[in-house]
Every structure is written in C-alpha cells, then in structure tokens.
C-alpha atoms as one frame of an Amber mdcrd trajectory, in Angstrom:
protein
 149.649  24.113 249.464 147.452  21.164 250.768 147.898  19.051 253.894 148.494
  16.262 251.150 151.209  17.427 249.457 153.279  19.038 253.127 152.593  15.077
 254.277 154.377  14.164 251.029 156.963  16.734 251.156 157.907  15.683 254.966
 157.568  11.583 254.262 159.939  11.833 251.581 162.500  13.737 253.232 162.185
  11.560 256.070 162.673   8.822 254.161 165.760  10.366 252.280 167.256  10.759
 255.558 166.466   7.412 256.564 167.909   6.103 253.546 170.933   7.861 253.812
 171.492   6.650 257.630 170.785   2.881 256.184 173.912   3.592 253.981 175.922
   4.990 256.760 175.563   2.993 259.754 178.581   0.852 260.661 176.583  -1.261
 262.887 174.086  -3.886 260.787 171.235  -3.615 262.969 171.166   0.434 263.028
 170.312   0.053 259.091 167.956  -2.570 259.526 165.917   0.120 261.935 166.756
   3.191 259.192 165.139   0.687 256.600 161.981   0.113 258.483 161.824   4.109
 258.563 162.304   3.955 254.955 159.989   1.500 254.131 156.716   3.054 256.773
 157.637   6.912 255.441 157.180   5.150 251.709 154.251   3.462 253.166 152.933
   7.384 254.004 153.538   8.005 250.167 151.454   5.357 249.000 148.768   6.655
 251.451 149.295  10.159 250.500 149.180   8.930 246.574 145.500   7.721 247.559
 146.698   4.071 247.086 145.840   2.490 250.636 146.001  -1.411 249.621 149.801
  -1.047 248.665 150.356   1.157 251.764 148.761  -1.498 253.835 150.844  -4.060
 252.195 154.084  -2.404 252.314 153.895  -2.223 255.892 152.893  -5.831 256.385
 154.752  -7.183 253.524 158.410  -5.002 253.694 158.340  -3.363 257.191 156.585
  -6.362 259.107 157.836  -9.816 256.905 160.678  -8.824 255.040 162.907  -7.190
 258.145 162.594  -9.737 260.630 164.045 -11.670 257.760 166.826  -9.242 257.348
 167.329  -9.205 261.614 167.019 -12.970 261.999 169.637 -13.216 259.394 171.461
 -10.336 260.197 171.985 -12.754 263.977 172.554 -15.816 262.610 175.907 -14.473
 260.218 177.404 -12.685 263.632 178.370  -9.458 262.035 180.923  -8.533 264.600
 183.537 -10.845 263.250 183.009  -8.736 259.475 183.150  -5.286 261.160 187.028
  -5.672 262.176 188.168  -6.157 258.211 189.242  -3.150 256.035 187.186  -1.504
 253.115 188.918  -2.528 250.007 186.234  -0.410 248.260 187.379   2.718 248.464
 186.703   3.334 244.875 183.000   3.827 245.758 183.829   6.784 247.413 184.194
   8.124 244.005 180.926   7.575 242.570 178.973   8.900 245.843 178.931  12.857
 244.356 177.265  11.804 240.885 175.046   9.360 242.101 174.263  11.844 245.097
 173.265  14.510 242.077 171.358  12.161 240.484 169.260  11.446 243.231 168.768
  15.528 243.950 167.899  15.474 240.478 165.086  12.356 239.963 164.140  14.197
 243.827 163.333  17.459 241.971 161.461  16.163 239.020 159.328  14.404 241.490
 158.489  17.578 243.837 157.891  19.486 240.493 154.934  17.072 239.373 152.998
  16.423 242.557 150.904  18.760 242.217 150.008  17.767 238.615 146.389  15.873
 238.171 146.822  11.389 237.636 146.026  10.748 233.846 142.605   9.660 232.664
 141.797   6.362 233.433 143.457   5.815 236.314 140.967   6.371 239.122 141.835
   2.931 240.679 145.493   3.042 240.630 146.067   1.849 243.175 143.190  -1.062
 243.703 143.557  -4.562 244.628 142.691  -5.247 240.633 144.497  -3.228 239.050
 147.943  -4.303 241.408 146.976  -8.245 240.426 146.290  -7.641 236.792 149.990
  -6.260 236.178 151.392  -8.209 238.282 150.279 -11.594 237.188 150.215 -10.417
 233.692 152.516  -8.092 232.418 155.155  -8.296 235.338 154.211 -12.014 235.321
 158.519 -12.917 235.348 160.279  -9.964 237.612 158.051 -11.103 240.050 158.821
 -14.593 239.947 162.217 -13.999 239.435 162.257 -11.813 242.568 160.837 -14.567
 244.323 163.775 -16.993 243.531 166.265 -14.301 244.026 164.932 -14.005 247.738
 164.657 -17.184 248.008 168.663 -18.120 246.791 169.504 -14.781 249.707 168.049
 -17.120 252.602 169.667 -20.630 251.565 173.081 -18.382 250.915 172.515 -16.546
 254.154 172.345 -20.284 256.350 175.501 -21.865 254.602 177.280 -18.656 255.714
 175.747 -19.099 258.793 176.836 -22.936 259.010 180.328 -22.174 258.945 181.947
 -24.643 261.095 185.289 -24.512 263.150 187.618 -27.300 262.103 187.178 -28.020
 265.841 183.692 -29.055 265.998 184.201 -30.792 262.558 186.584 -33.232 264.393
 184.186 -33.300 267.135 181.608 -34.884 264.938 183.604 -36.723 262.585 184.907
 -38.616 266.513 180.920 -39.192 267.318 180.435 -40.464 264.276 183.372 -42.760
 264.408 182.423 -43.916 268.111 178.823 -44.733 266.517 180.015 -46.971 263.791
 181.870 -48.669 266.170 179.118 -49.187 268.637 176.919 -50.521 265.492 179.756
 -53.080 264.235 180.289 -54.157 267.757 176.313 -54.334 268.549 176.205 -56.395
 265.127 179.092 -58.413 266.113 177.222 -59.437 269.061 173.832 -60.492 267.198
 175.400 -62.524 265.021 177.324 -64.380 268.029 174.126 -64.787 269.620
C-alpha cells in the first residue's frame, strides 16, 4: 500500500472521529473545534485526491471564513441559557443505529475504490477550470441558493441575538419619551422667541 492511500486511510478516520465528537459535544464551542478537524482532515483528502486548489480553499474558505462565523455567532446567541432545557428529541435516538450503518456502509464502498485508477478525461479534476465551469454552469442555482441560505442563517442568528429584556425595552421606550419631550419643549421655546 502507498503512502497516499495510509494518508487517506488515517485523514478519514480522523475525520470520522471528529465528526462524531461534533455530534456529541454538549458544549457549542467543543463542536465548533471537532468541525475545524473535520473540515482540515477533508482538506488532507482533497490533497491526497491530487486536487490542491479545493484543498487550499477548503481551508481558507470552511476552516478559516466559515467557523469564525459559526464562533462569533455561536457568542453572540449565549448558549448557556439553551444548555439547561430538556431534549424533547429523544426519538432521534432511534434512528442513530441505521444511519450509523449507513455511514459504515457508504465508508466501505469508499475504502474499496481508492485504489481504483480516475476515469479518462479527468486529469484536471480538480483545477481552478474545471471547479468554475460546473460551478457557474451546471451547479449555476445550488450555489446561489446556498448563498442565500447562509445568508438568511446570519440575519436569523442576530434577531436571536437581539432578544431584549422587557426591562431594557422600558428603558428605551423612557429615553425616547424624555427626548420627545425635550424636542416639544425646545420647539415650544423657538416659537416663543
């Protein structure tokens, strides 16, 4: 067996394992750091699939962009207060075996055909021109639509994170009040003069 293919072996278990500690971690910021393992040991694939221009930009794209994203927001919703309330999905539970067997399965099929040669015509897989062409072409919509999608998760993510105390709403409401009042009486005043 090639150094290639142990690399491949290794990065994907890794980032099985990673994966499954994103899924298990109580604490929000623990999977945000499992992710970022996911993401680099996928970034190893890539590299190890003799595609280096989406290995580069999975690392500066996902790892780098995406999870200080996830982190920044992950602050700004205070997670603590979520943590204390029950799981009322404990049907889920349920589904973890199959899905886990699945996953052992798709796992499988892909050790069994690493070894096997690309197809013809597909010595630049994974080139700068061959990534644009399908993506501005044939995947022309999922990728815009994944663009809005991300972009509805950060305007969701700061109205959760707005959520203000009925306190602090009568706070303002009492500034604003004491403004208008300054205003009138300010206006009062100029037209006296």
């Amino acid at each position: 067996m090639e150094i290639v293919h142990i690399l491949f072996l290794a990065f994907a278990a890794l980032a099985v394992v990673a994966a499954f500690n994103v899924i298990l971690q109580r604490n929000p910021i623990y999977s945000a750091i499992g992710l970022i393992v996911v993401l680099c040991s996928l970034a190893v694939l890539f590299l190890t699939l003799y595609a280096p221009f989406i290995a580069a930009m999975q690392v500066i794209v996902y790892a780098g962009a995406i999870m200080v994203l996830f982190v920044f927001v992950i602050m700004l919703l205070n997670i603590r207060e979520e943590e204390s309330k029950t799981d009322r999905q404990k049907y889920l539970k349920f589904l973890a075996a199959p899905l886990f067997l699945a996953l052992l399965g798709m796992i499988a099929a892909v050790v069994k055909t690493v070894g096997n040669p690309a197809p013809r015509g597909t010595d630049q897989l994974g080139s700068v021109q061959t990534l644009a062409e399908g993506m501005f072409t044939k995947y022309v919509l999922p990728f815009e639509a994944t663009s809005v999608l991300i972009l509805m998760a950060i305007v969701g993510s700061m109205l959760l994170a707005r959520r203000e105390k009925a306190e602090d709403v009568e706070r303002i409401e009492q500034a604003l009040a004491a403004s208008q009042e300054g205003a009138e009486a300010t206006e009062k005043e100029e037209v006296a003069a």
